[in-house]
N, C-alpha and C positions, 0 to 999 in steps of 0.2 A: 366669442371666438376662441378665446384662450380654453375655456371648458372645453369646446369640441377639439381642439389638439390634443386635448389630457385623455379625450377617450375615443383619438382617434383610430385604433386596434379595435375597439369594439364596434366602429362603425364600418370600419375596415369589412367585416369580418360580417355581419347585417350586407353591405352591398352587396359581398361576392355570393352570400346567398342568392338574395333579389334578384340579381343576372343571373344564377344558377337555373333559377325558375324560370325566369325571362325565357331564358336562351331553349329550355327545352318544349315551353309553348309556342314560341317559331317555329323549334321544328318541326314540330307536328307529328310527331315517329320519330321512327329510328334515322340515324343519317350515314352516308354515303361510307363512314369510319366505322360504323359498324359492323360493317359487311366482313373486313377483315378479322374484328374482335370476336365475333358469330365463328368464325371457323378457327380460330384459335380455341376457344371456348369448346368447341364443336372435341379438337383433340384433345384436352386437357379434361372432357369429362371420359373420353377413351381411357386415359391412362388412368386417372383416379377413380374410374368405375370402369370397368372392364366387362363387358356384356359377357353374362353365362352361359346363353344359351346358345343352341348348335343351330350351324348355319341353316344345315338340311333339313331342318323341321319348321324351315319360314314360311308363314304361306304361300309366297310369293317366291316361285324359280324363273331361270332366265336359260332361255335354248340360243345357244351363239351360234350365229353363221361367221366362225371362226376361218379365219388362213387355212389352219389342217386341214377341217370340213369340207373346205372349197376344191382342197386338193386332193382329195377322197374321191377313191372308184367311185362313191357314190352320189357324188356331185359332178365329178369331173366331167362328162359327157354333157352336160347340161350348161347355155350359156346362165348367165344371173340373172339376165332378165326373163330368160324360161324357162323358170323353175318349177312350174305348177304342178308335176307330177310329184316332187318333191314337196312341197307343198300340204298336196293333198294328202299324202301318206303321213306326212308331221301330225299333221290335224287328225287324222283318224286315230294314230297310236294314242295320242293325246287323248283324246276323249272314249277309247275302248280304257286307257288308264285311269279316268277317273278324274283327269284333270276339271274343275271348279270353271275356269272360263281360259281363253288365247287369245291373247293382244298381238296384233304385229305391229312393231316399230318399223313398219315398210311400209311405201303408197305404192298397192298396184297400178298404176298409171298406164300398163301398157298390157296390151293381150295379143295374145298368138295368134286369134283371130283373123289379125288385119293381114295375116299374111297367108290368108287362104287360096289369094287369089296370085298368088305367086307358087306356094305350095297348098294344095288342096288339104292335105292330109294334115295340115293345121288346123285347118278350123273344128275338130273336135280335142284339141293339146289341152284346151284348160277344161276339157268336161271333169276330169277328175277331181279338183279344186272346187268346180266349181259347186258338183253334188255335193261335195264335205262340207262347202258353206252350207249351201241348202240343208244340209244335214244337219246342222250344227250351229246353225244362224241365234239362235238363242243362248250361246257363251261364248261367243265370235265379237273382237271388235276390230277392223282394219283401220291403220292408217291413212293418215288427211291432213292435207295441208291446208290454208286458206285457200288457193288457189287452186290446188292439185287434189283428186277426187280417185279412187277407185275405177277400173272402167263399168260401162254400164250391165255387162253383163253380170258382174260380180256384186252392183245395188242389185243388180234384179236376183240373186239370188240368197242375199242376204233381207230384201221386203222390209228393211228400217231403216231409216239413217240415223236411227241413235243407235247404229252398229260400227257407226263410225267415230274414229276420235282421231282429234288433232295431235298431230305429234312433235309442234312447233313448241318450243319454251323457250322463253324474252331471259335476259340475264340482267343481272341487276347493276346500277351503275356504273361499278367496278369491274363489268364484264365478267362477274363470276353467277354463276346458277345456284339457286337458294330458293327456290320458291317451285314448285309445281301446281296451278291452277285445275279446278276440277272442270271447270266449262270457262268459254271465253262467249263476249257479244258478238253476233257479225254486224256486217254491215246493217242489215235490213233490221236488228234491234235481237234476231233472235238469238238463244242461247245454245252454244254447238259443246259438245261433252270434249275433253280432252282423253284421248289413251289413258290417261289415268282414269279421268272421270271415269268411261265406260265400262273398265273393267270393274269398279268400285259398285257400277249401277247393276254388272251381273250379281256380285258378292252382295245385294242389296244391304252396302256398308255405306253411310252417311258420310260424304265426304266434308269439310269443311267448306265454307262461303267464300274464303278469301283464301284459299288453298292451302297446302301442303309445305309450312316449313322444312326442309327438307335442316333433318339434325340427325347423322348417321351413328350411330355406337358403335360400329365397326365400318373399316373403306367397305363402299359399295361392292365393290369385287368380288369381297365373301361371300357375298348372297349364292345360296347355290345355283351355279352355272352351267351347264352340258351342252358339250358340242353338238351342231345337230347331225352329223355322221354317226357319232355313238349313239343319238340317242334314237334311230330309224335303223340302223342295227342291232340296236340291242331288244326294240322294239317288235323286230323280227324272231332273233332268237330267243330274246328273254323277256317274256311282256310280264313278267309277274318283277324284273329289276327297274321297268318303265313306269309302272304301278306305285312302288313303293316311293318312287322320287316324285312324281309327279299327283297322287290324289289328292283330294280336296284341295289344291292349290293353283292358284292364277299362274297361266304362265304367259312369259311376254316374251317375243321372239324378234331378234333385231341381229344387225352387224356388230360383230367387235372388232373389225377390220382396225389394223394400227393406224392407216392415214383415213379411214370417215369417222366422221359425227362423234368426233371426241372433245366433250366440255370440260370445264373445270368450274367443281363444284365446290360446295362448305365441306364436303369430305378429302378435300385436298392434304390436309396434315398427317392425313391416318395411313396407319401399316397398312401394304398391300399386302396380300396371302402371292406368298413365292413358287409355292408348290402347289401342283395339285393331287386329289385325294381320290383312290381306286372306290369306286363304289359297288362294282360288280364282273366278274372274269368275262361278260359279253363285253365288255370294249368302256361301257362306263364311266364315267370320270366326273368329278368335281375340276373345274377350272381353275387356274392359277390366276393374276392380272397378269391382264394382254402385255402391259408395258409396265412392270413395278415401278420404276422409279420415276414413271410419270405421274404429275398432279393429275394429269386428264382421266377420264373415266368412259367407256362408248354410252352415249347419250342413253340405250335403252335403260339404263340400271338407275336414273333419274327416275325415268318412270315406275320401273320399279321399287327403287326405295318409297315413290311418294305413298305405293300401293301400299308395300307392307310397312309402313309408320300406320296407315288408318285403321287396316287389319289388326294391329297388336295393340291398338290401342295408346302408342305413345305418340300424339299427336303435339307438336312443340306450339304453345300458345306465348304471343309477346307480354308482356307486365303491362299495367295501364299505362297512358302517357300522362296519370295523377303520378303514379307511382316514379315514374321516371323523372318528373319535374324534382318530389320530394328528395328524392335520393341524389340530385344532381345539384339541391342546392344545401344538402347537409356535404356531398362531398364539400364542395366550393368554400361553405365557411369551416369546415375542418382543415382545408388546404391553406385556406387566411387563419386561422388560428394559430396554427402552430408556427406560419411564418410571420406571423406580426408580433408572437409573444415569446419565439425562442428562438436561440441560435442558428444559423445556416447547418450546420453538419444536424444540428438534433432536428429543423422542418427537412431536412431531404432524406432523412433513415424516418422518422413519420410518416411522410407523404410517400415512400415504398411502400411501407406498412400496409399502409389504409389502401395501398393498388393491388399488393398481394391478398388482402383480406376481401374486397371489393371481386378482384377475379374465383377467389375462392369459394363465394359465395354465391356468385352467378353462377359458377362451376356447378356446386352441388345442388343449384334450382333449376339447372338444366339436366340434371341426373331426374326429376320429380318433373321435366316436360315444359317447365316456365323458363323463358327467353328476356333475360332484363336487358334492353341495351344498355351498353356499358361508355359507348363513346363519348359522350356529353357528360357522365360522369367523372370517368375518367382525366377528362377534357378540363372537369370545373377543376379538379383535382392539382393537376399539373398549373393552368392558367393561375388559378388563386394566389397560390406563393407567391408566383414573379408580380402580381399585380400589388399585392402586400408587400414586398418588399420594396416597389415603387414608389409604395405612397410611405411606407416606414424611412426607406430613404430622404423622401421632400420632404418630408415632418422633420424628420430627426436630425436629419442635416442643417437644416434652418436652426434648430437650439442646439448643433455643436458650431456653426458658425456665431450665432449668439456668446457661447459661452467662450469657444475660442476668445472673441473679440474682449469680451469683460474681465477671461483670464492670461490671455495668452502673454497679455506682458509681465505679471503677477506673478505666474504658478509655475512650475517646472514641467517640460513636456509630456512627461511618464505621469503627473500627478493632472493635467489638462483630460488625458485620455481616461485615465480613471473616473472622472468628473463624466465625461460624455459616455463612458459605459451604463452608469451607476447615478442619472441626472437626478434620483431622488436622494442622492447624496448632497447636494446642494439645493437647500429650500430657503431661498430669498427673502428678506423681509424680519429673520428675526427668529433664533436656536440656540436652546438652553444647550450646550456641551459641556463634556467634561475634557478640558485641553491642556496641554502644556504650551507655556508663553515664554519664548526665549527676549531678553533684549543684550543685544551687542554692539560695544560700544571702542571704536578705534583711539586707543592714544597717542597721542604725539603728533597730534595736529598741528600746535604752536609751534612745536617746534619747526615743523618740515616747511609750513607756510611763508617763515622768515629766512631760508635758506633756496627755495626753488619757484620760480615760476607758475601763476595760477592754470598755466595747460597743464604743468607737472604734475602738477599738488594735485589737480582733478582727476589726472590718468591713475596716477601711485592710489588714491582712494577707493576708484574702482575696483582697481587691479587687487586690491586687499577686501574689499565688500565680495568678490566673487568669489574670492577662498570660503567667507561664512556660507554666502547663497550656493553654491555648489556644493556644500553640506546639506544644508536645509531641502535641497532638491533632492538628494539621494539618498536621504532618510524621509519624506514623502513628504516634509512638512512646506507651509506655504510661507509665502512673503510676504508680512501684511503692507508693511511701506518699508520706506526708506527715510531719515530724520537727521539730514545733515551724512556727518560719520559714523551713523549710526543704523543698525538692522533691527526691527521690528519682525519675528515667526512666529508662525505656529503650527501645533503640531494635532490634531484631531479632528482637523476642519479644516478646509469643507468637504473632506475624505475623513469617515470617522477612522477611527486607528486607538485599539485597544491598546497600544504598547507606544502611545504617543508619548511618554516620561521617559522610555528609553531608549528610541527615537531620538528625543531632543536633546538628550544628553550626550547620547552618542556623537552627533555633530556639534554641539560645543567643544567636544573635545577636541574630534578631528580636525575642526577649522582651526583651535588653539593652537594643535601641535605644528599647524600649515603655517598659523603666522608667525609663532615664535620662529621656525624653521626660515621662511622669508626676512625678518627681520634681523637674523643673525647673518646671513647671507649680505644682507646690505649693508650692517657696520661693517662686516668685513672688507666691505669693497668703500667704504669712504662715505656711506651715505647713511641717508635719516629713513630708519623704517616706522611702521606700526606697531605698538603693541594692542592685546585687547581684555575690555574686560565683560564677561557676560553676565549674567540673572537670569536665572531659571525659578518658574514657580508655574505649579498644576493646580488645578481646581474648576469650579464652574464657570461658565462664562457666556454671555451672551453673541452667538457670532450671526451677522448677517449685513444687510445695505447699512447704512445709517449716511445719511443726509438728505438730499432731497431729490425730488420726481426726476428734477433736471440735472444731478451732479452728486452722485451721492458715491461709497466709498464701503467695498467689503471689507469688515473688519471685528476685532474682537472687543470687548467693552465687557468693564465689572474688576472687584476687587481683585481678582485673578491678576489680571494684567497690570492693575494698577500699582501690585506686590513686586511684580518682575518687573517691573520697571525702576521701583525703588533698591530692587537687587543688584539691578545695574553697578551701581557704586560702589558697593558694598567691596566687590574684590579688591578696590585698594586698601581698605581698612588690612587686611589678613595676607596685603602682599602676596594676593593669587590673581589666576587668571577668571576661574567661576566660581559662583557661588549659587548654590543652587537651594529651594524651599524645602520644609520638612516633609509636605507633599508628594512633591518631584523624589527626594533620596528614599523615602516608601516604596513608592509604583514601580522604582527601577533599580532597588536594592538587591533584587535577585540577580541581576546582569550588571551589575554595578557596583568596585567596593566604593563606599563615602569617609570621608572622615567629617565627624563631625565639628564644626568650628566654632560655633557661640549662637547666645540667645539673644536676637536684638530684637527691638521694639522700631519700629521704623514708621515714615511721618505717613498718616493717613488711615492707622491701623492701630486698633487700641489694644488686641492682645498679642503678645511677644510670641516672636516667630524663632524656631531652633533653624539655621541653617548651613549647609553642608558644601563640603567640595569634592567631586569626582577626583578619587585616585588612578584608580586605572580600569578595567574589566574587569569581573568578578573570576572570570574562567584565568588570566593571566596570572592573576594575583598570586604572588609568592611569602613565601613564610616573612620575609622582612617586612614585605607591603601591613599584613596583616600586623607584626608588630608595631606599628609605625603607627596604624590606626589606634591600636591600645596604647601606648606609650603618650600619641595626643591626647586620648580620651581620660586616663590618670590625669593627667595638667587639668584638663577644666572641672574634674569632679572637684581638686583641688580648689582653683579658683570660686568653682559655682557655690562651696560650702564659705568662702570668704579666706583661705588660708592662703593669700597672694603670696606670700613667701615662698613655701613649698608649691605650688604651682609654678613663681617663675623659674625655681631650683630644676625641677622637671623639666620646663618646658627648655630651658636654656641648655642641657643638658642633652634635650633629642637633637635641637637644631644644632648643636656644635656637631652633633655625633653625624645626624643624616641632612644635614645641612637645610633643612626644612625651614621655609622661609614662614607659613602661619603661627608656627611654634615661636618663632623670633620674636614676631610680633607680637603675639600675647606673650610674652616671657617682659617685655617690655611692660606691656601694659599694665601687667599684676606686681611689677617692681613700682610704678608710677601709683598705683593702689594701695601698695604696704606703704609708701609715704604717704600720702594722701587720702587716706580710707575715706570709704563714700560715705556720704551724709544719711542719717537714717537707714534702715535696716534694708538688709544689704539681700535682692532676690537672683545675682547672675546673670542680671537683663541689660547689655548696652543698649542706650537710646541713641538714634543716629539724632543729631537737630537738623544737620541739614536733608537736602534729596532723600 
């Protein structure tokens, strides 16, 4: 169990794949969210590929029975539903110009016919239509609904019913139009061509089986469009300007009325053409959009587009649904990677990244006709993070409430957090470091215990142990116990710290100058303070649990500590406050001046230790300090050669001058020496016997 916690990022990161792939074998295709991504996609390959080619040379034109048209001398006599003279004259310029085949996006449902017998001289109104079919029934295909059919005069003069095509198209779940079918089933099983289909079957151009993505490179609108007033005028005067716009090319002829049969397609995003474009001084024109700033589009230019996408060859084909699995389950663990192994700000500029790079890509596969759906990608993309940081959260929260609990009474706040950022900063069980080990120790404990109260004596010891720990906390080092009136730190662990000697010294100092500061405070007012004395010593050390399954105890162990602990005492010998190992006044002598104090040999430790006491900051440090260090270090070269006279001459001579209390004391000492000279040859080395 504990193994799967340690690598639970990388299983993390396996799952959101597995669901990645899961999730895109349920769907089974594309889903409902793609519909939107398709038409964003759809503009985004407009602007970063920009179609070259002119509108007018599409296969596919579209003749509008526009607003003006309708209001044209040359409609205007005529209601919409009897148009057939009109009609029929469309159809003949058309095909005297060379047009390829004529779609109408209209059902003639109704004939003049029926009202022969109210007006006689109707029932020959649609013969002119009607011979044009007849005429022309071989690149003719009319409008049809499921329900709604041509009348029968017009089968009967077209002789197929694959001259018909449905001009109904389903939208996709989103209510948006995407798709153009080339045949649909009927009822009875048979296969009925669509408007597009048909026209596709005059241009015998192979429609696809499962239709027509419709992926526009420009808004439909562009497609060349001509009113049909111009273009039966111009057809009149100008059949050689009729010619040119319309040969070899499919034309489909429908409403662009503002309030009918206006859809909204995947071409929604794209510029509409604002202006229109003079093609010829007969009257002529390229068409602007009916409604620029609408998404809608009039239903015929669906058909249209479906026509000329198969015409030109770019027919938009979807990516496998292999393909889409794969790509949906490397999104999903790229989305858990980078949330389960890095920061919140660096997975959410990531997971942009891989969205902008992800659309980019689909972008430029749909410039080359391939269609990846992107929303399940997408989808693993975004879900992955929050799902990874769910479970990064459960995991990780559980070993910062662990560690809380194991350190929160122990460590300092700022140094608990450190610990839970960086948990492979603390490895349980047992680490060789290299640390500094402070011990600190309060005196005048007899004293104050015989003059106050055991609640006093306990607050006052506190109240003096917080001035060390409140050092030790804000130079980053830990608390390893507490031992009576005494503090146990350290400083490199269980947060390593390259600069743990200056560090730990730094807060020996601080807490020293707090207590002497506190303890002058309280003689002055009548009372019994603390003073203190500390030991500093660096080296290697063993830090981790040490006791047992059921009770054991973070801590440091090894000659290291067991030197600073014998330093403890040592500052009453020299009448200081610290005293610090030859180690420690090394690693922190750059930031630190030392003076150094004597060579002792101390119980537990066979070879003699040089050790030192913090002056002041190395950056403080003024011309006097520096002489103060030399003027002690003259005394003990003194001393250490065995000339106790002129050593204590020296030493007694600084401390009268800078009132220097270790100089006093070794001034003493080496006076007590010249009487007493030591037994056998004499190396500079006091042995403590005791602590």
């Amino acid at each position: 169990m504990r193994a799967l916690r340690r690598r639970y990022r990388e299983l993390t990161v396996f799952a959101c794949a597995l669901l990645g792939v899961a999730a895109a074998v349920l769907a089974r295709g594309p889903v409902s969210a793609d519909g939107v991504v398709f038409d964003l996609l759809v503009a985004a390959r407009a602007a970063a590929f920009p179609a070259r080619d002119d509108p007018a040379r599409s296969p596919v034109a579209v003749v509008a029975v526009d607003e003006r048209s309708l209001d044209d001398d040359l409609l205007r006599p005529y209601p919409r539903a009897l148009l057939a003279p009109v009609w029929a004259e469309l159809l003949d310029g058309l095909a005297r110009a060379g047009a390829r085949g004529v779609g109408f996006d209209i059902i003639f449902a109704y004939s003049a016919s029926e009202l022969a017998g109210v007006v006689p001289a109707m029932a020959a109104f649609d013969a002119p239509f009607l011979a044009a079919l007849a005429a022309h029934r071989d690149r003719v295909v009319l409008g049809r609904s499921q329900t709604a059919i041509p009348t029968m005069p017009m089968l009967a003069a077209l002789r197929d019913e694959q001259a018909l095509g449905l001009v109904e198209l389903f939208t996709d779940p989103d209510g948006r139009y995407r798709r153009v079918p080339a045949w649909r089933v009927a009822e009875d099983g048979t296969r009925v061509p669509t408007l597009a289909g048909g026209l596709l079957r005059i241009a015998h151009a192979p429609a696809p089986a499962d239709g027509v993505l419709l992926a526009p490179r420009r808004h439909m609108e562009a497609m060349a469009t001509y009113g049909i007033a111009d273009v039966l005028r111009c057809a009149r005067a100008a059949p050689e300007a009729v010619a040119a716009a319309f040969r070899d090319r499919l034309v489909l002829v429908g409403t662009t009325h503002r309030d009918e049969d206006r859809k909204v397609s995947s071409g929604r995003f794209l510029a509409p053409p604002r202006d229109g474009v003079k093609v010829h001084p007969c009257g002529l024109e390229r068409l602007p959009a009916t409604i620029p700033g609408s998404p809608t589009v009039p239903g015929v230019f669906l058909h249209a587009e479906a026509v000329a996408e198969v015409l030109t060859g770019h027919v938009t084909t979807t990516a496998p649904r292999a393909a889409v699995s794969v790509l949906t389950a490397a999104t999903g663990a790229a989305g858990a990677a980078v949330a389960a192994f890095g920061a919140p700000w660096i997975a959410a500029l990531a997971t942009l990244g891989l969205a902008i790079a992800l659309a980019a890509g689909a972008t430029s596969l749909l410039a080359r006709d391939l269609w990846v759906p992107l929303a399940l990608p997408l989808a693993a993309l975004v879900a992955a993070p929050v799902l990874a940081y769910v479970i990064r959260y459960i995991v990780e929260e559980r070993g910062r409430r662990r560690l809380q609990n194991a350190f929160g009474h122990y460590v300092a706040p700022a140094l608990v957090d450190q610990l839970l950022d960086d948990a492979a900063a603390l490895r349980l069980g047992g680490d060789r470091r290299e640390v500094t080990v402070m011990f600190a120790d309060l005196s005048g404990f007899t004293a104050l215990s015989t003059r106050v109260d055991p609640e006093t004596l306990t607050a006052t010891i506190n109240e003096y142990l917080a001035y060390i720990v409140d050092q030790v906390d804000a130079t980053g080092g830990y608390v390893d116990k507490f031992i009576g009136d005494a503090v146990m730190a350290v400083w490199g662990a269980p947060v390593a710290d390259p600069r743990h000697a200056v560090h730990a010294v730094q807060a020996a100092m601080a807490a020293t100058e707090r207590i002497v500061r506190e303890h002058e405070r309280a003689r002055a007012a009548g009372k019994v303070g603390f003073s203190v004395k500390i030991g500093l010593n660096s080296g290697p050390a063993v830090i981790g649990n040490v006791g047992t399954e059921r009770r054991f105890n973070y801590t440091a162990i090894g000659e290291t500590v067991n030197v600073a602990s014998r330093l403890e005492s040592v500052p009453t010998l020299y009448d200081c406050h610290i005293v610090a190992g030859e180690h420690t006044a090394a690693l922190a002598g750059d930031d630190v001046l030392f003076t150094e104090l004597d060579t002792i040999k101390v119980k537990g430790r066979e070879a003699p230790l040089r050790v030192f006491t913090p002056r002041c900051p190395r950056a403080q440090a003024t011309a006097a300090d520096l002489d103060a260090v030399a003027r002690y270090a003259a005394g003990l070269r003194m001393y250490r050669n065995g000339d106790f006279d002129e050593a204590s001459r020296l030493w007694d001579a600084f401390a009268t001058e800078r009132a220097d209390r270790p100089a006093r004391r070794m001034a003493e000492r080496a006076r007590t020496l010249a009487i007493m000279p030591p037994d056998g040859r004499w190396d500079g080395v006091w042995e403590l016997v005791n602590k």
